[in-house]
C-alpha positions, 0 to 999 in steps of 0.5 A: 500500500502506498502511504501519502500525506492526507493533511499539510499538517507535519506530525512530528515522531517521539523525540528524548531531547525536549526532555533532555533539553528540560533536564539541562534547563532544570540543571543549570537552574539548581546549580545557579541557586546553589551557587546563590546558597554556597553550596558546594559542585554548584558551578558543576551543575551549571557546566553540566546543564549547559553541557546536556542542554547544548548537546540536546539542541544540536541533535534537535536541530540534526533532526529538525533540519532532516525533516526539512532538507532531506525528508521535504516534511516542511511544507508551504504550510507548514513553514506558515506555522513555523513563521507564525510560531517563531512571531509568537515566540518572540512576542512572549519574549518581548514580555519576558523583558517587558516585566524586568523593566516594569521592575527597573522603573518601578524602582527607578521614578520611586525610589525607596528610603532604604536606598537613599529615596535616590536612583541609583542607590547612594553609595554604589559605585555604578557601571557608567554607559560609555566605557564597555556598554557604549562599545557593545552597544556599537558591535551589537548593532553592527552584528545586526547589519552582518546577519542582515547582509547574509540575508540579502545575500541568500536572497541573490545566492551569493553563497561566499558573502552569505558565509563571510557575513555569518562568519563576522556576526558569529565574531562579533558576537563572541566579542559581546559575550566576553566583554559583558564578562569582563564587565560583570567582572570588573563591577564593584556591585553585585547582585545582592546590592539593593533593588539597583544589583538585582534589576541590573544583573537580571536584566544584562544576564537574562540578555546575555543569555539570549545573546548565547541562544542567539549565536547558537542559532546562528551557528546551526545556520551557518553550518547548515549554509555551508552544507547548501541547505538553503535557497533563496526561495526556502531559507527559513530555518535562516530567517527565524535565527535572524529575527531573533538576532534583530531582537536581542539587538532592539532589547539592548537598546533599551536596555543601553538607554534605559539601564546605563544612560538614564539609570545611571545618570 
């Protein structure tokens, strides 16, 4: 008997790596409140999470990228969903940060008697806006116009400006990560340092953060582009890691101007 699609609808096969991905996640989330408490192997639980979570995605996106390449489950309409899908995703991450800074301006145009009724807290030697935050500001901004290069590039099938691009917004973003380092660890405040430390820190880490999501995205786009896995009529695997690069990138800028500039003013 032959067997068709009788729907446009991908039904995809059991798969372990939500559930490694979840246990990864669970991992990384324990180790960081036992390094909070000062419990001991803290640190190598957070190696350990992120080490399970990184593994999981990449064999996750082995298997996403089969079912789209090579088994053609990817479908016009199909692909609708996945755009639709990632909007939606990037919309809930828009509230996601939406809620770290309802926090930081709560605390910032009210500030309470305990921190000195003054913004930022009196006393607390801050992290001024134009020393290393000015220049990620400028290599994040630029990494946007690389990956967007690469876009146009696909688009035209331009194959070396494609990888060449992807080859500068993947250094570029290293670049970012290691200096928001440094910056953490050149900071004379810590994340116990009043409502200032803990907004601060929860905002710059949980971007930091999405910076690494985002650059893992872009990796398994870029190791995909060199394998010929795009087109310029089906690259959308391409496109989703872009848009969450261009987000990363519009929530630094809010957080540039309202966290280092304005806040620390």
């Amino acid at each position: 008997m032959t067997n068709y699609q009788k729907t446009p609808f991908h039904l995809v096969d059991p798969s372990p790596w939500p559930l490694c991905a979840s246990i990864g996640a669970f991992s990384i989330t324990t180790g960081t409140v036992m390094v909070f408490h000062n419990y001991a192997y803290g640190d190598n639980l957070i190696y350990l999470g992120f080490f399970i979570l990184f593994l999981a995605g990449g064999c996750w996106f082995r298997d996403i990228t089969r079912e789209a390449t090579f088994e053609g489950n990817h479908t016009t309409f199909v692909q609708l969903g996945l755009r639709m899908g990632m909007a939606l995703f990037i919309v809930s991450e828009v509230m996601f940060f939406f809620s770290f800074f309802w926090a930081f301006f709560h605390s910032s145009l009210s500030p309470a008697i305990e921190i000195g009724a003054v913004w930022p807290p009196k006393d607390l030697l801050i992290i001024g806006p134009w020393g290393v935050p000015f220049l990620n500001t400028v290599i994040l901004l630029s990494s946007g116009v690389s990956v967007t290069w690469a876009h146009h590039a696909i688009l035209e099938n331009n194959r070396k400006h494609a990888i060449i691009s992807m080859y500068i917004t993947l250094f570029l973003a290293k670049i970012f990560t290691l200096l928001q380092a440094y910056e953490y660890i050149e900071a004379q405040f810590t994340i116990s340092d009043s409502i200032y430390g803990s907004t601060f820190y929860l905002t710059t880490g949980f971007h930091g953060f999405h910076v690494f999501v985002g650059t893992y995205l872009l990796l398994v786009s870029t190791i995909r582009l060199i394998k010929y896995h795009f087109t310029a009529k089906n690259h959308f695997g391409f496109e989703a890691a872009a848009w969450y690069w261009h987000f990363v990138d519009v929530v630094w800028l809010f957080l540039f101007v309202t966290v280092y500039w304005w806040g620390g003013v």
